[in-house]
C-alpha positions in Angstrom: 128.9 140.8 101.0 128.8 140.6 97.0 133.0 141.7 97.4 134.0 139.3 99.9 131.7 136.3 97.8 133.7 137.5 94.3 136.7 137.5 96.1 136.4 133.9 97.4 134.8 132.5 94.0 137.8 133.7 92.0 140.5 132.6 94.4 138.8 129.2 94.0 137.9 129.8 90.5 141.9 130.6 89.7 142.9 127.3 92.0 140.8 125.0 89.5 142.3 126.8 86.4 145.8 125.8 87.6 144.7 122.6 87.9 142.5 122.3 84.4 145.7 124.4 82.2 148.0 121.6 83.3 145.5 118.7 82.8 144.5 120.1 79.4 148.5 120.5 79.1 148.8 116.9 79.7 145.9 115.6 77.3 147.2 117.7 74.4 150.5 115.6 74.3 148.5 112.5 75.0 146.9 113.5 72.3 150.2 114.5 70.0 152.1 112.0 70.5 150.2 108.9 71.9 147.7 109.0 69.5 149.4 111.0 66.8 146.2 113.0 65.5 146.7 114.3 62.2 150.8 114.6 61.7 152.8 111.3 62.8 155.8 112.4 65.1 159.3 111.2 64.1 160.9 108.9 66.3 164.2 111.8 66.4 161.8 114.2 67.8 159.9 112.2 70.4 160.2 114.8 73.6 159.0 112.5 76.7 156.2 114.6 79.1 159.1 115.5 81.8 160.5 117.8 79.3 157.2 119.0 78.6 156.4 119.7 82.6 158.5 123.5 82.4 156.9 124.7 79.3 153.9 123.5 81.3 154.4 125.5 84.6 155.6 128.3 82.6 151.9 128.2 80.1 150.1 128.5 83.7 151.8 131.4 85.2 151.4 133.4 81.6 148.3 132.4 81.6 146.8 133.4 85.0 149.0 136.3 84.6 147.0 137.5 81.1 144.1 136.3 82.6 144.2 138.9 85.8 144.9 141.7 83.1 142.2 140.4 80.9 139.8 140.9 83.9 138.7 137.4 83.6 139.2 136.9 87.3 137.1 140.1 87.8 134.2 139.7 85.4 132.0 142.8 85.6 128.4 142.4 87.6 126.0 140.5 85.3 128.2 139.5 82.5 127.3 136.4 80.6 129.1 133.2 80.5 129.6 134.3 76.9 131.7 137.2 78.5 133.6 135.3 80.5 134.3 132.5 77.2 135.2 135.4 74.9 138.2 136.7 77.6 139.1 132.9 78.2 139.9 132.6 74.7 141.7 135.8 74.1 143.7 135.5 77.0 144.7 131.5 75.9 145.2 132.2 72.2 147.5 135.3 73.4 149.6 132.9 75.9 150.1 130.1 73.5 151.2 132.7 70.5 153.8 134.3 73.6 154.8 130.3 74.7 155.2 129.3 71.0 157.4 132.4 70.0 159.5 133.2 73.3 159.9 129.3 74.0 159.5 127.3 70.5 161.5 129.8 67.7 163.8 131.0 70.1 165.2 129.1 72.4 164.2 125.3 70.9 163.5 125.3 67.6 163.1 121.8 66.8 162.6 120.1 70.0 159.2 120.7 70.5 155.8 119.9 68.4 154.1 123.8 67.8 150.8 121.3 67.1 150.7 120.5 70.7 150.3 124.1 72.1 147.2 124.2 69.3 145.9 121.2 70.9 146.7 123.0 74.9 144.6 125.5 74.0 141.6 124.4 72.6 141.5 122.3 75.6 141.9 124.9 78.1 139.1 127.5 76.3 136.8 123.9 77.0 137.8 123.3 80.4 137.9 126.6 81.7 134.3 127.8 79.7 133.0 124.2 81.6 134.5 125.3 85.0 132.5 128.8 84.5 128.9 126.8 83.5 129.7 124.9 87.0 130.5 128.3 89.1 127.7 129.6 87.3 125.2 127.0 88.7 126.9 127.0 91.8 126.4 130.4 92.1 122.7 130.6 91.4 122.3 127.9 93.6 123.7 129.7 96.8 122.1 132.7 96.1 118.8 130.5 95.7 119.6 130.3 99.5 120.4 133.8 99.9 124.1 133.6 99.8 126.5 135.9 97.8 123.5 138.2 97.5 123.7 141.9 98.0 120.6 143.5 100.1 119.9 146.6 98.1 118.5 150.1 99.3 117.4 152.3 96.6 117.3 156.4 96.8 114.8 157.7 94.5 111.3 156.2 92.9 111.0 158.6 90.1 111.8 157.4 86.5 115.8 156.9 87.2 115.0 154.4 90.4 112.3 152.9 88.0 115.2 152.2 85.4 117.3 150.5 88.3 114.3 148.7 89.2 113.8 147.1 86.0 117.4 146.4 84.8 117.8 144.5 88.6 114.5 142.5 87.6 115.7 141.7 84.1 119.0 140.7 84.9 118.7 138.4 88.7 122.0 137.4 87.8 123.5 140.6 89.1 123.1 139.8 92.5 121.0 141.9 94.3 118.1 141.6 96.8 116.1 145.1 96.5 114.9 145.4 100.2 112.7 148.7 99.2 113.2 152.5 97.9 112.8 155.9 100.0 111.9 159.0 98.2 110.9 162.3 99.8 107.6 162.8 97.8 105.1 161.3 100.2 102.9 159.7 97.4 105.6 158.1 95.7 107.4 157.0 99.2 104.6 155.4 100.8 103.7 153.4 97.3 105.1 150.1 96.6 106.3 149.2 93.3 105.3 145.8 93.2 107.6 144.2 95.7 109.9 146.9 95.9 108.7 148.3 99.4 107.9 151.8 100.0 110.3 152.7 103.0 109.1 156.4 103.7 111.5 159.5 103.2 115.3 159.6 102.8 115.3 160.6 106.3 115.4 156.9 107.3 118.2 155.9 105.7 120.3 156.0 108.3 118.1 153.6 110.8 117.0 151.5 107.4 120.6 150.8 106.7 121.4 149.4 110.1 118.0 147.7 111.0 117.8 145.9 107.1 121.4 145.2 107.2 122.1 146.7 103.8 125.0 145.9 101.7 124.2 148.9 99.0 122.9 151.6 98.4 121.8 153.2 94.9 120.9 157.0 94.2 119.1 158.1 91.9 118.1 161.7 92.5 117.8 164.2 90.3 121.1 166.6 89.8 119.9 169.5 91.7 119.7 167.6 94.4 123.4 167.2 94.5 123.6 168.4 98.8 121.2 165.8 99.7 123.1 163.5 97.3 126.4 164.5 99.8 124.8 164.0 102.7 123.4 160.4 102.1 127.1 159.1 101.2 128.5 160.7 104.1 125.8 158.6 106.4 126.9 155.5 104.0 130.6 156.0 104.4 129.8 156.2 108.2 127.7 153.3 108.2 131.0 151.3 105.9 128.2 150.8 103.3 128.5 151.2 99.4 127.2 153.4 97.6 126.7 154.0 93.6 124.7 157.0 92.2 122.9 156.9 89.0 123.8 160.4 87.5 120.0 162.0 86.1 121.9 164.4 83.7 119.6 167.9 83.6 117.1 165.4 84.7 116.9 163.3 81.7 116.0 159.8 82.5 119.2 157.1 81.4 117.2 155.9 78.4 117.3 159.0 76.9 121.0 159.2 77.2 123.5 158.3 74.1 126.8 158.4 75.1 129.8 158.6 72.0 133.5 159.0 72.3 134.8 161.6 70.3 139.2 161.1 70.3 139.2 160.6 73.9 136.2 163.3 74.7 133.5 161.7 75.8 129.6 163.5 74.4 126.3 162.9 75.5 123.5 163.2 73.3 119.9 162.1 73.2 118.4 159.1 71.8 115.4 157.7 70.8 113.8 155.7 73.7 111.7 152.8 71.7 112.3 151.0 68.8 112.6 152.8 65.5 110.8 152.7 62.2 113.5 150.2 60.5 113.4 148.5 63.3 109.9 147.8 63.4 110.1 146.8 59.7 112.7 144.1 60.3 110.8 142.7 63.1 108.0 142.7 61.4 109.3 140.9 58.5 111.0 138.6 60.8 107.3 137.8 62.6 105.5 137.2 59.3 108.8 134.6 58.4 108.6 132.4 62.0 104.9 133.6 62.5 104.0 131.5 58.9 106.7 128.9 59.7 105.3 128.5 62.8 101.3 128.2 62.0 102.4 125.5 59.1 104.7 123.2 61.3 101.6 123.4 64.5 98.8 122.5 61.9 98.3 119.2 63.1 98.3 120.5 67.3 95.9 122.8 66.1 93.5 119.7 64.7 94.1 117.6 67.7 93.4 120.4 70.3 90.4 121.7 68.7 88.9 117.9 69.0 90.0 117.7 72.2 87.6 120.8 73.0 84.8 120.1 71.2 84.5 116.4 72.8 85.4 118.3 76.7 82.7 120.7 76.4 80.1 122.6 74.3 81.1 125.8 72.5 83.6 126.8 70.4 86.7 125.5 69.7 88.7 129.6 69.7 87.7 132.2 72.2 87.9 135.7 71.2 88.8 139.2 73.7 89.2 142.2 73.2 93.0 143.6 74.1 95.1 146.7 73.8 97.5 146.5 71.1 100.2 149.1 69.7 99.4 152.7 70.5 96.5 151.9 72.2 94.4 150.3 69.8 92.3 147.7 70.1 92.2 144.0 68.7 90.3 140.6 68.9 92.9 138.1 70.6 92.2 134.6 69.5 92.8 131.8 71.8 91.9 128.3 72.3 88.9 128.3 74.7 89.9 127.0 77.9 87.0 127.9 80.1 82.8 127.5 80.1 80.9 129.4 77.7 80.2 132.6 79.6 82.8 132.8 82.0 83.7 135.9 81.5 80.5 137.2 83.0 81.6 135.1 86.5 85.0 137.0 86.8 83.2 139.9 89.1 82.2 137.1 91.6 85.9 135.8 92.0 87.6 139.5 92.2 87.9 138.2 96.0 89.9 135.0 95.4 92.0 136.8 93.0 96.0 135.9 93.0 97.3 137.8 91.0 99.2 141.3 92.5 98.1 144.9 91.0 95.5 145.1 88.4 95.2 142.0 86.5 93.1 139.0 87.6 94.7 135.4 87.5 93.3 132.6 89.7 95.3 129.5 90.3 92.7 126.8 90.5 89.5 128.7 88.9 86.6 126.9 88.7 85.6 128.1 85.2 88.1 126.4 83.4 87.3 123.5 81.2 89.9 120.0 82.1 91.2 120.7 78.7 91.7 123.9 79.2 93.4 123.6 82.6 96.0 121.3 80.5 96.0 124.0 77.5 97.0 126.7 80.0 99.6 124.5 81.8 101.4 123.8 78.9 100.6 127.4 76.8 98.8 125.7 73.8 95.9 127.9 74.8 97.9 131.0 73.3 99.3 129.1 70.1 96.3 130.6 67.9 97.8 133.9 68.8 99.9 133.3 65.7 97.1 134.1 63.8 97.2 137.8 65.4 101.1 138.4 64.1 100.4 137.0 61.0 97.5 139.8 60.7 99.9 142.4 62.4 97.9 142.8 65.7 100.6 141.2 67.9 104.7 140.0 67.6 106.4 136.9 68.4 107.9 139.0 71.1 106.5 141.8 73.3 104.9 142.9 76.6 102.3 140.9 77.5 98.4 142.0 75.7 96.4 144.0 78.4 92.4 143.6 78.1 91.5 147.1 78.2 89.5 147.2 81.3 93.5 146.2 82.8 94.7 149.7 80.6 92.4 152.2 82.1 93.5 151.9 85.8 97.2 151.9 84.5 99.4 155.0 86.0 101.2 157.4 83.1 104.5 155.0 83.5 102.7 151.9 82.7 101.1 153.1 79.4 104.8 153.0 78.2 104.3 149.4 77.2 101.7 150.2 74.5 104.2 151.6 72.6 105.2 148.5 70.7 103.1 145.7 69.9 102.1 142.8 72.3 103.7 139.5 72.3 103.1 135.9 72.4 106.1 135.8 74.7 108.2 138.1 76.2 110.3 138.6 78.8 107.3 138.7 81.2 107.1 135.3 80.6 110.3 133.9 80.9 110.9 135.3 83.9 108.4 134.1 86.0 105.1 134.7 84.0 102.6 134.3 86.8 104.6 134.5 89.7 105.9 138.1 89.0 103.9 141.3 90.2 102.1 143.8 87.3 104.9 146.2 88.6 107.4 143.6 87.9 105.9 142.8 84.4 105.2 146.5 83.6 109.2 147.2 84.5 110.5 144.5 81.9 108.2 145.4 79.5 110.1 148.4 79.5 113.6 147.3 80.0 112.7 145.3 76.5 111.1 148.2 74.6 114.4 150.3 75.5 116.9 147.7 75.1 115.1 145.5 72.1 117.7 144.0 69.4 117.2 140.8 67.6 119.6 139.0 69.3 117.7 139.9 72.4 114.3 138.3 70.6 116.1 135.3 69.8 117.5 135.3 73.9 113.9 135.5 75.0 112.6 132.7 72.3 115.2 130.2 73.1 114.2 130.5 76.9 110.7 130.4 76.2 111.0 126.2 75.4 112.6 125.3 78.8 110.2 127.7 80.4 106.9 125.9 78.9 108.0 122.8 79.0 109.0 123.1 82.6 105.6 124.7 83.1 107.1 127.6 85.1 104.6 130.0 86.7 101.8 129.2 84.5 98.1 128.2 85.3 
């Protein structure tokens, strides 16, 4: 389905391209010599636009032609409107150098303006980046509704299938629908992994593919399993569905995996999995910077909430728990209170109404929270004396989510993988559905941001931590 959707988008995508490069054609000498911007044209060399309507046609078919080289037209799975922005602009600036050398200095030399070809393409790189933002939220839209979405079947639940898992739920923008996972160990295929359903052996992928009606299908065994491996693409290939296989290299998992181009020959070497020592240091530096910056400019929210509590109810204005930090050791998390004094001795008789899936406890409407603090947790003020705890270097400004260690001991030997850096305020947990996701779910992009953590990726998850509180998504 994803193919035949691409295929369609980009025919239509390419349609509105012809029609932008000749409108942004036509604005730039509107724009040369109507309003004249920056260089006054000679009356000798005033060119009226039916001259210009060749050099047009001819900018479009260059255009689309570098374009399908350029691989705008066939954007790789999950790659950012940035992506698509950067090829845009290569492929534009490449045409108009061609247009202005085969066309201006060779053939015409003085007849036409070269400032109007700068003008073309700025306008284009806008037009066409706009048209992409628009097929962008078109495409989110359908797929809101199911549409252009590829039903996944994954092969494998062991640390490889667990890495599919977690880039799928860190990047939704690929496309795919993960209808469940087979694996032959019995434990792990009868267990779900959040909601990635547990679909029994590898046995039933024949009758799984047909009855699910799915689109792909990933593998991720283990090499020495490279029969079996055979055997499930010959029952895809019968069944005219694709498949992909995640090569497990003498069963290292992909994070370990460093891949180098030496002249042409390609190397693979190991890496180190989490974030490294000068790593940590610039991070750290960077969360005593913001963390400081932060505290200051929030002073006066800090005043106003912490009269807001004392007049609600009777206690204390900051409520302190005890939470796993870095390596496993433990911290006093401040927050502002948001509940009754004592409510933490209720939580045993609301384990039934708990709505939260796996081992954490969240309650949507619980009763022990205060009416402040049902309006601190809505809007996240609640956690903004956590920047006390990354100023004293017991959390970051970005992280996995801090587990109260009661949550820790019950966690299985892939989920104690998260306490290898330190907790955050936010994360990408929390802007990617904070409440709403499963622990699975939150344990897997914990992980994807431990082994994929840059600072560019901390700024990414900052930025889309505003629009996420202020839109108040999946918190209470």
């Amino acid at each position: 389905m994803f193919e035949r959707y691409r295929r369609l988008i980009s025919f239509a995508v390419a349609i509105a391209d012809v029609i932008l490069i000749n409108l942004a054609f036509g604005l730039a000498y509107w724009l040369r010599y109507d309003l004249q911007w920056f260089e006054a044209v000679d009356e000798a060399y005033f060119v009226p636009y039916p001259s210009f309507i060749p050099i047009s046609i001819a900018l479009t078919i260059v255009l689309l032609g570098i374009y399908k080289v350029g691989g705008v037209y066939n954007m790789p799975r999950g790659a950012s409107w940035f992506d698509e922005v950067y090829r845009i602009l290569n492929g534009t600036a490449t045409g108009i150098v061609l247009m202005i050398f085969v066309i201006v200095f060779f053939f015409r030399p003085f007849l036409y303006s070269r400032l109007i070809f700068f003008y073309a393409g700025v306008l284009i790189t806008v037009f066409l980046g706009l048209t992409r933002l628009g097929k962008r939220a078109l495409r989110n839209h359908l797929r809101k509704r199911g549409l252009g979405v590829d039903r996944l079947l994954i092969v494998g639940a062991g640390e490889v299938g667990r890495t599919v898992m977690r880039n799928i739920v860190a990047h939704p923008i690929l496309g795919y629908h993960v209808v469940g996972f087979v694996d032959d160990d019995p434990e792990k295929g009868s267990t779900d992994i959040g909601r990635f359903k547990a679909l029994g052996s590898t046995a039933n992928i024949p009758r799984l593919v047909k009855e699910l009606a799915i689109d792909e299908v990933i593998i991720t065994l283990p090499w020495m399993y490279h029969r079996k491996i055979v055997s499930i693409i010959a029952q895809c290939e019968r069944s005219q569905v694709r498949v992909r296989i995640v090569p497990d290299i003498f069963q290292m998992t992909l994070s370990h995996l460093d891949v180098e181009d030496l002249g042409g020959v390609p190397m693979i070497g190991v890496k180190d999995i989490s974030i490294s020592s000068s790593q940590m240091l610039f991070k750290r530096v960077t969360d005593v910077i913001l963390g400081t910056v932060l505290l200051i400019l929030t002073l006066p929210i800090f005043i106003v909430v912490g009269i807001a509590i004392k007049l609600d109810s009777a206690g204390p204005v900051f409520f302190r728990q005890i939470r796993v930090g870095k390596g496993e050791r433990l911290f006093s998390c401040i927050k502002f209170r948001s509940m009754y004094p004592g409510a933490e001795q209720e939580q045993d008789r609301l384990l039934a109404q708990n709505e939260a899936d796996g081992i954490f406890f969240k309650l949507r409407n619980d009763p022990r929270t205060t009416r402040v603090g049902r309006m601190l947790r809505r809007t996240s003020l609640d956690e903004l004396p956590q920047l006390l705890n990354v100023l004293m270097g017991h959390m970051s400004l970005v992280g996995p989510r801090p587990a109260p260690p009661s949550e820790v001991q019950r966690y299985l030997p892939w989920h104690r993988r998260r306490l290898e850096v330190a907790p955050g305020i936010t994360g990408l947990w929390q802007v990617s559905g904070r409440s709403e996701l499963t622990f699975d779910e939150m344990v897997l992009l914990d992980l994807y941001y431990i082994e994929n953590w840059s600072p560019l990726l901390d700024a990414q998850i900052m930025l889309r931590t505003v629009p996420t509180v202020l839109l108040r998504e999946g918190a209470y």
